[in-house]
N, C-alpha and C positions, 0 to 999 in steps of 0.2 A: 662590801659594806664596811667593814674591818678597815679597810686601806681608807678608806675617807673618813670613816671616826681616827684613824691616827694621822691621816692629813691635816684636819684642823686642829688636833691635840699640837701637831706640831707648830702649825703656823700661829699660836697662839703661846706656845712653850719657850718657842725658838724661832721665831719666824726672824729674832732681828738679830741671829750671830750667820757667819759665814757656813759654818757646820750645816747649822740650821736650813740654811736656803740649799745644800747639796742634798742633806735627806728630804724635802720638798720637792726640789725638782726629780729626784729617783723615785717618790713616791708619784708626782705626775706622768713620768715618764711610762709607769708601769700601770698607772691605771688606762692611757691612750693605746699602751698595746693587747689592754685586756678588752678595751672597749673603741675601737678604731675611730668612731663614730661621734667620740665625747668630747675632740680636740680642745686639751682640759689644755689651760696658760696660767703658770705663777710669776706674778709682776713683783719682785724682791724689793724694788724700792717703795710702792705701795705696801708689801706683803699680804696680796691678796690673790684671790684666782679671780678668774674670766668668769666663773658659773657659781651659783650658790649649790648649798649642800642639797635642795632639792632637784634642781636641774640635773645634778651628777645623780641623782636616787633616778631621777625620771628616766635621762639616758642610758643609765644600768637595766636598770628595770625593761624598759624597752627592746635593748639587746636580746635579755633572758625572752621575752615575750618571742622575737624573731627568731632565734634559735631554737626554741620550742616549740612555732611551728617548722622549722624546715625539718625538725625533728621526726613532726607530726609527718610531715609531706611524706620523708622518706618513709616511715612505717608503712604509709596507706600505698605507697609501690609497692614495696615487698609482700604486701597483703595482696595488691591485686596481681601479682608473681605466680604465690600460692596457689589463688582463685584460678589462676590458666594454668596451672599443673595439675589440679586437682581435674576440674574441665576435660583437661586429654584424659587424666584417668579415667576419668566416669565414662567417655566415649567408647575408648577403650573396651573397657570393663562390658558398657550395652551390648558393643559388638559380639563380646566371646560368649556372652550371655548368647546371643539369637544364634551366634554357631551351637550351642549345649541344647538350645532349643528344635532347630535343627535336625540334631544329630537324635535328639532322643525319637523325635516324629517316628523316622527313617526306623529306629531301631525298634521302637512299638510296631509301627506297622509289618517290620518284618517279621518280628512275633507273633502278632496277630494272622499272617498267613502260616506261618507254620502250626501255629494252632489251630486254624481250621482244619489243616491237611493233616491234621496228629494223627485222624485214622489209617491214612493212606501210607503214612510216613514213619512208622511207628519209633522203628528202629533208632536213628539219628537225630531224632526233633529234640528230644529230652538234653542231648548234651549243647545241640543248637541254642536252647532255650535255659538252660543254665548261662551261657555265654552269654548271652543277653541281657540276660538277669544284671550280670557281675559287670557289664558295659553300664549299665542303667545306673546301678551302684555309683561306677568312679563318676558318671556325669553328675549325677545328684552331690558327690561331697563338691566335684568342681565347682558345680553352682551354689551349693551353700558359701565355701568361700568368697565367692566375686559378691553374692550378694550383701555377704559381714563387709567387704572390701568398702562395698558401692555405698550402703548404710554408713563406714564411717567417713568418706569425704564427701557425701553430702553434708554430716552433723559438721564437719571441718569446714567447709564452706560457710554455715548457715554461722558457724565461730567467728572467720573471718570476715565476714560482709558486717558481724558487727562491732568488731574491730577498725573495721574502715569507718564506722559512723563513730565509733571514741575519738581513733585520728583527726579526723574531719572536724568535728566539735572541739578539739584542744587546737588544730591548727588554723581556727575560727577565734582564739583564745578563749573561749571557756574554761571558768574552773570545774574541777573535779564534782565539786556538789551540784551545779548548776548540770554538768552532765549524767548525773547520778537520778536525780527529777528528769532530764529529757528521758532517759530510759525508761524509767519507769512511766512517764508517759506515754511512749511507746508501748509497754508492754499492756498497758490499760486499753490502748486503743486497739490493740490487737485482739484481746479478748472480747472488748464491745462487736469489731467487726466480725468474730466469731461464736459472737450471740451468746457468749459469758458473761454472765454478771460480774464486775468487777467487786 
């Protein structure tokens, strides 16, 4: 915007020395390769351009608008990058869960026989049954973590999916306030359909 208010400073300052029409044309030159799209022309014997100063705001402006969203596009991949890595984790994560689930059954129930048989058995059940105890132990912290795990790439997800809907909304060109009301519309209509009074 800079460069076109001292475009016309110039073509109006100097548009009619020699000088003049080389800082013109470098000043054209440099706005076509900022904006490919603007195929801006200065006619030296007129001293004038091809486009008026709002057409070159419009063509700028536009550019900004297309690169904000390719902007937007790329986030909303990398978002949904995340989303399939978080994905294998949680898979992941279910799995070693139902091995820990598994594993504790197996190791209740063989506690449970040996505590039936504690009379029969007197001798050795007690250190059996400590062992058990301290297996039960390590699976319980195992599963406390994968669950802290599992808890935070679901909340990571649930971040991400609405990240994709900001992306999505700016590479739709919305501004910022217009997207600031769609959320919170969202978040009203969530609560209605979860029987909360907004």
């Amino acid at each position: 915007n800079a460069l076109v208010g001292s475009l016309q400073k110039l073509i109006v300052e100097e548009g009619n020395t020699e000088a003049g029409h080389q800082k013109i044309k470098a000043i054209v030159d440099q706005l076509n390769q900022l904006v490919p799209s603007l195929n801006l022309a200065y006619d030296e014997q007129a001293n004038s351009l091809n486009k008026t100063n709002a057409e070159i705001y419009n063509n700028i402006d536009a550019m900004k608008q297309q690169a904000e969203a390719a902007a937007a596009q790329q986030a909303i991949t990398e978002e949904y990058k995340k989303q399939a890595e978080a994905q294998a984790q949680l898979f992941q994560i279910e799995g070693q869960l139902q091995e820990i689930s598994a594993r504790r059954n197996e190791i209740e129930t063989e506690r449970a026989a040996i505590m039936k048989n504690l009379g029969e058995y007197a001798g050795g059940s007690s250190v059996e049954i400590g062992k058990l105890n301290k297996d039960l132990a390590v699976l319980d912290e195992q599963e406390k973590g994968l669950i802290e795990s599992r808890n935070n790439l679901s909340a990571a997800l649930v971040t991400s999916g609405q990240n994709v809907d900001i992306y999505t909304m700016k590479a739709q060109g919305m501004s910022d306030t217009e997207i600031r009301v769609a959320q919170n519309q969202a978040a009203i209509n969530q609560m209605i359909a979860a029987g909360v009074e907004p």
